[in-house]
DSSP file (Angstrom, degrees, kcal/mol; ACC not computed):
  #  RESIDUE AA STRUCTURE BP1 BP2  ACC     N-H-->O    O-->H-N    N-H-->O    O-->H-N    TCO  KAPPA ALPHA  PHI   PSI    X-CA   Y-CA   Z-CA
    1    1 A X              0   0    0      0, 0.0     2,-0.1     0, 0.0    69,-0.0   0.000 360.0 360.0 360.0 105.6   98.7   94.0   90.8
    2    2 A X        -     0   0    0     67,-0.1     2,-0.4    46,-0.0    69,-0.2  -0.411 360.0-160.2 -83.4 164.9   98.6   91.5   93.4
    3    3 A X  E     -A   70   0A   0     67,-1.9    67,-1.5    -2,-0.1     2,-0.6  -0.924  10.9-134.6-135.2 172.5   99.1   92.5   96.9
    4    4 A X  E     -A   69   0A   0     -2,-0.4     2,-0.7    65,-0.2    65,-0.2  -0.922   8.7-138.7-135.9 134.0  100.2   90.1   99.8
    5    5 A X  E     -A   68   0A   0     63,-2.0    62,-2.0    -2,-0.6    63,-1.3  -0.842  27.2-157.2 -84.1  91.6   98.6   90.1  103.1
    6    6 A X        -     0   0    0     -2,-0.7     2,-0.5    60,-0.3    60,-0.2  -0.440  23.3-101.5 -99.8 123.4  101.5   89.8  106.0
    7    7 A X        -     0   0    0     58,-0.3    57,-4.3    -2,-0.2    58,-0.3  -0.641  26.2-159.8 -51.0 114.7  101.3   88.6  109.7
    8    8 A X        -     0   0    0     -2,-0.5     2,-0.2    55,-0.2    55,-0.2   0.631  69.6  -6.3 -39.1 -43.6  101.3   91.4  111.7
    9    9 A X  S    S-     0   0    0     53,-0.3    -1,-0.2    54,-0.1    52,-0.2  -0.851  82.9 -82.0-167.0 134.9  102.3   89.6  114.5
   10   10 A X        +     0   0    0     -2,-0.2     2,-0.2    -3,-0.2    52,-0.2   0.027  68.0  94.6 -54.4 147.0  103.1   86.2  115.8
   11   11 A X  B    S-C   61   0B   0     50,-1.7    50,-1.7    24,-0.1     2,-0.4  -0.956  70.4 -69.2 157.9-155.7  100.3   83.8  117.0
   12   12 A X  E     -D   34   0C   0     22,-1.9    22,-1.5    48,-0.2    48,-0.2  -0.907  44.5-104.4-125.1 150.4   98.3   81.2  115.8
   13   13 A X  E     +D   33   0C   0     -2,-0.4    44,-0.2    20,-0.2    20,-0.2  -0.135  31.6 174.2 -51.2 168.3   95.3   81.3  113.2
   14   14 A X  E     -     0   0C   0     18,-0.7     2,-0.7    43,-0.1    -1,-0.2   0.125  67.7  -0.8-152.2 -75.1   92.0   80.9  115.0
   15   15 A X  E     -D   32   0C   0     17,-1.9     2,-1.1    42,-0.1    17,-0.7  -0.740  48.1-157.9-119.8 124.9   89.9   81.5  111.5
   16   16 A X  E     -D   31   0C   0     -2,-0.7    15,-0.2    15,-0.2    14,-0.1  -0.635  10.3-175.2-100.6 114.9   90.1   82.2  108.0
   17   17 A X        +     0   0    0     13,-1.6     2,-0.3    -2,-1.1    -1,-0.1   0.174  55.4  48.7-116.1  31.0   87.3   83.6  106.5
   18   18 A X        -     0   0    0      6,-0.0     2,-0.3     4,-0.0     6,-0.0  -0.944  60.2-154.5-146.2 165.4   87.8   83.8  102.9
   19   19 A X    >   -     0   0    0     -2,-0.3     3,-0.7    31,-0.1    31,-0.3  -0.820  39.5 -58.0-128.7-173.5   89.0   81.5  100.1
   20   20 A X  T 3  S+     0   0    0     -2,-0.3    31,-0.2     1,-0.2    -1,-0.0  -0.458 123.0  15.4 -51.7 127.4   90.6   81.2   96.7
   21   21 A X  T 3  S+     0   0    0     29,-2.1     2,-0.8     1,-0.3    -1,-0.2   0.537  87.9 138.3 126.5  34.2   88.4   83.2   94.1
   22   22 A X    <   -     0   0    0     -3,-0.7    28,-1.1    28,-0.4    -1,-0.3  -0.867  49.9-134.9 -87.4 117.4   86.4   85.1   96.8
   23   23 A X  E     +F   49   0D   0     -2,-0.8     2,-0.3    26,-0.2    26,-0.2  -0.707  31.7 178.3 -85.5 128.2   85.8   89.2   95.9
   24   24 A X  E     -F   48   0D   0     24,-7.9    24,-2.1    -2,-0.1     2,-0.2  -0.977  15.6-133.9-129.3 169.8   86.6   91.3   99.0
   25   25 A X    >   -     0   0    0     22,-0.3     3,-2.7    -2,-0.3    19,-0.3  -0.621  43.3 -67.0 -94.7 156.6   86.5   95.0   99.5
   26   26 A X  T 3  S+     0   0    0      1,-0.2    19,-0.2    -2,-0.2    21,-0.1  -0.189 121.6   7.1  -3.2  80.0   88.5   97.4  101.0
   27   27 A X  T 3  S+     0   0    0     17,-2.5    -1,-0.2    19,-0.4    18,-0.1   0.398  86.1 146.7 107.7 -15.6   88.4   96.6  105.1
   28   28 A X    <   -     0   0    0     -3,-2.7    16,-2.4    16,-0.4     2,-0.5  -0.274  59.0 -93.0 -73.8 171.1   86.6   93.5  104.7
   29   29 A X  B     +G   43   0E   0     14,-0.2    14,-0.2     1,-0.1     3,-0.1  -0.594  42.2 175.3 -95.6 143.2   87.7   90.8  107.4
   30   30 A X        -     0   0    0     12,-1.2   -13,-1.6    -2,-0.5     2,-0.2   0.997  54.6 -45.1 -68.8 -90.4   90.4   88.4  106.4
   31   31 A X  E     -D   16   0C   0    -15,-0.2     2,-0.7   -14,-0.1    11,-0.5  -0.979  47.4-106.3-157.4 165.3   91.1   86.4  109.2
   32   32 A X  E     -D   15   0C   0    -17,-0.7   -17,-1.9    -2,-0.2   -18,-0.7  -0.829  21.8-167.5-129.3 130.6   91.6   86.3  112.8
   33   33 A X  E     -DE  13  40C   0      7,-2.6     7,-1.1    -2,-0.7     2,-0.5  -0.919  13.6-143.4-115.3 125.0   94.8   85.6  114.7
   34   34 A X  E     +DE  12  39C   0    -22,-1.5   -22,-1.9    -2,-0.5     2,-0.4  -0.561  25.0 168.9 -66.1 115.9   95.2   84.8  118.4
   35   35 A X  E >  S- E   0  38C   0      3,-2.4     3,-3.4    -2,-0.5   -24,-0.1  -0.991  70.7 -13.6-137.8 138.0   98.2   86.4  120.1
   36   36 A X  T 3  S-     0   0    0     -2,-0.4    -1,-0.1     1,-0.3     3,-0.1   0.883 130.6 -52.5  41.6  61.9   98.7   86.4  124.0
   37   37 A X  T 3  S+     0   0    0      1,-0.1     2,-0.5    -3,-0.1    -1,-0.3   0.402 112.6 117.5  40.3  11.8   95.1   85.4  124.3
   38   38 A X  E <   -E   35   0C   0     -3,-3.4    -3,-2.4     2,-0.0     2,-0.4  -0.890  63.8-134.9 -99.3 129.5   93.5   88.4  122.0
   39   39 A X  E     -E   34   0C   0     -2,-0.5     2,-0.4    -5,-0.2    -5,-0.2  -0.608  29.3-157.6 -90.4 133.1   91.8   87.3  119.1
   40   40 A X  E     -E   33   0C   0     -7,-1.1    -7,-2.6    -2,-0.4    -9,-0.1  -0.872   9.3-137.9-125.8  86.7   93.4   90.1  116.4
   41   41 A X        -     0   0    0     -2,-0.4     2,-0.4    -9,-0.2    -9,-0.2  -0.049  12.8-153.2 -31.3 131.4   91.4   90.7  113.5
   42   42 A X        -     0   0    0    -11,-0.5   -12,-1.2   -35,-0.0     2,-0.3  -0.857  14.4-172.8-117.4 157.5   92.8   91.1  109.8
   43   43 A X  B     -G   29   0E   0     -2,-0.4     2,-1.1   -14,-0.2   -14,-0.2  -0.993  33.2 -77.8-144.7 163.8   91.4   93.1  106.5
   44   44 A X        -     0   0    0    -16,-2.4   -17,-2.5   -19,-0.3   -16,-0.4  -0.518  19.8-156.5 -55.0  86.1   91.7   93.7  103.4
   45   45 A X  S    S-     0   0    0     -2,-1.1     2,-0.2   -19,-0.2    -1,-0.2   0.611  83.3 -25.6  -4.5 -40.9   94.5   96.1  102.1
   46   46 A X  S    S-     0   0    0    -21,-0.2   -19,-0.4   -18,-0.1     2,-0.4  -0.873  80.5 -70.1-172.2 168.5   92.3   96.6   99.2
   47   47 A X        +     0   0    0     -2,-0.2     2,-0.3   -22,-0.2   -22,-0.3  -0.805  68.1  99.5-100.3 155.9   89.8   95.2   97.1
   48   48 A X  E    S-F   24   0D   0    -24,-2.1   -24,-7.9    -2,-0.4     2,-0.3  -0.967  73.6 -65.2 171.5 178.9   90.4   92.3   94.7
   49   49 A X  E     -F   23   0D   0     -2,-0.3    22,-1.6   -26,-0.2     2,-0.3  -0.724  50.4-114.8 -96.9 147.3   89.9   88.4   94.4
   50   50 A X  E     -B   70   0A   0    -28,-1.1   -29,-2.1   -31,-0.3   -28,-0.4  -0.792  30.4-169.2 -97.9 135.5   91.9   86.2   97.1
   51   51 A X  E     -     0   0A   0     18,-2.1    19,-0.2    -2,-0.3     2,-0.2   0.181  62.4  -4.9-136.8  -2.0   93.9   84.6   94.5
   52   52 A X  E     -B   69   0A   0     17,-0.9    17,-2.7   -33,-0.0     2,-0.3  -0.457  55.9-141.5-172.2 143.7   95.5   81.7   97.3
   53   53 A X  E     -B   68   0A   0     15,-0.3    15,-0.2    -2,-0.2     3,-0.1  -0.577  11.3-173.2 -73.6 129.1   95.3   81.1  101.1
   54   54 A X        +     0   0    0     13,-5.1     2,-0.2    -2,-0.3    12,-0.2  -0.090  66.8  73.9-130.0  40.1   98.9   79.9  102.7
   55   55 A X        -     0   0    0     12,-0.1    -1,-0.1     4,-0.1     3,-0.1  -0.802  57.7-166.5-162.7 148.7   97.1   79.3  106.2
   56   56 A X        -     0   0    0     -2,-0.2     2,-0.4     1,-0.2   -42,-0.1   0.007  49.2 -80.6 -94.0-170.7   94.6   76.8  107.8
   57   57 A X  S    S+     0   0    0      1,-0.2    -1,-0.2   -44,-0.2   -43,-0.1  -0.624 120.1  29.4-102.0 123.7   92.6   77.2  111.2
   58   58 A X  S    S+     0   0    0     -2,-0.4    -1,-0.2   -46,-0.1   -44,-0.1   0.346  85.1 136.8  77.0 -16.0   95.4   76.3  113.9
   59   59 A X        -     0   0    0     -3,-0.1     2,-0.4   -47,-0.1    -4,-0.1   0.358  49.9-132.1 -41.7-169.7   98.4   77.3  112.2
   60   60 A X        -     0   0    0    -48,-0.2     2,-0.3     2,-0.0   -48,-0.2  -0.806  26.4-168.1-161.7 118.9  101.1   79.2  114.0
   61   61 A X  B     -C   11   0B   0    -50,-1.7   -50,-1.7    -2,-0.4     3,-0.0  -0.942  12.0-151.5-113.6 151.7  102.3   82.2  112.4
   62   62 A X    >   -     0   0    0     -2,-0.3     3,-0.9   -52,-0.2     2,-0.4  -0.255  41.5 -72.1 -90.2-163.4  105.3   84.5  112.8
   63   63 A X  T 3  S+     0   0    0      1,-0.2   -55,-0.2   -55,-0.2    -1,-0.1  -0.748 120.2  16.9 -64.8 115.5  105.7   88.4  111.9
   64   64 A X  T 3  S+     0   0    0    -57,-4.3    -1,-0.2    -2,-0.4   -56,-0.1   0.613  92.6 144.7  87.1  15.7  106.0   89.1  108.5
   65   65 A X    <   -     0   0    0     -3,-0.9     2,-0.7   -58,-0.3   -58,-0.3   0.108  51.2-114.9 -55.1-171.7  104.4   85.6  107.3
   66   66 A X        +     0   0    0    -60,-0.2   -60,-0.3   -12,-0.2    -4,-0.1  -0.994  35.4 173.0-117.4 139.5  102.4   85.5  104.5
   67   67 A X        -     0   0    0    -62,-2.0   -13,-5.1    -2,-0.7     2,-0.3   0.687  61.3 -26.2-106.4 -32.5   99.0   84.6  104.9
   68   68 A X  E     -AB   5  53A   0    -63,-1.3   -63,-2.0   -15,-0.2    -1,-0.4  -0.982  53.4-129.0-174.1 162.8   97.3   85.1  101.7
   69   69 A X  E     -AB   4  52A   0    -17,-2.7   -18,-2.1    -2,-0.3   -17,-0.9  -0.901  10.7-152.8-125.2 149.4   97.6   87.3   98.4
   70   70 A X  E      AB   3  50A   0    -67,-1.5   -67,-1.9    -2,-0.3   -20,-0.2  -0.969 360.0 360.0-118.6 127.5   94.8   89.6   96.6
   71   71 A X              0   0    0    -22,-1.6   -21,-0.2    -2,-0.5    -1,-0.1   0.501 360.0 360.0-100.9 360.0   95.3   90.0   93.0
């Protein structure tokens, strides 16, 4: 069961801190998105393997983007 990791809220990527075929746990951190100057930490829904990244370091994302799925 993959599960898909969603922008919370618009702003731009700042870091990503996993790739493809990376095990994370429960809570670990994703990546971190700047909105209105606060850097806004993401985590893992669950644990699993990041099975594909859809965002770089500078990106601009909206609400309800995708950022990246763990199967």
């Amino acid at each position: 069961m993959a599960n898909e990791v969603r922008a919370p809220l618009d702003g731009t990527i700042r870091t990503v801190m996993v790739e493809f075929g990376v095990k994370v746990e429960l809570d670990d951190e994703l990546l971190v998105i700047e909105a209105m100057k606060m850097e806004n930490l993401i985590y893992a829904p669950r644990a699993g393997t990041v099975k594909d990244v859809k965002v770089k370091a500078g990106d601009r994302v909206h609400f309800g983007d995708l950022l990246l799925v763990i199967g």
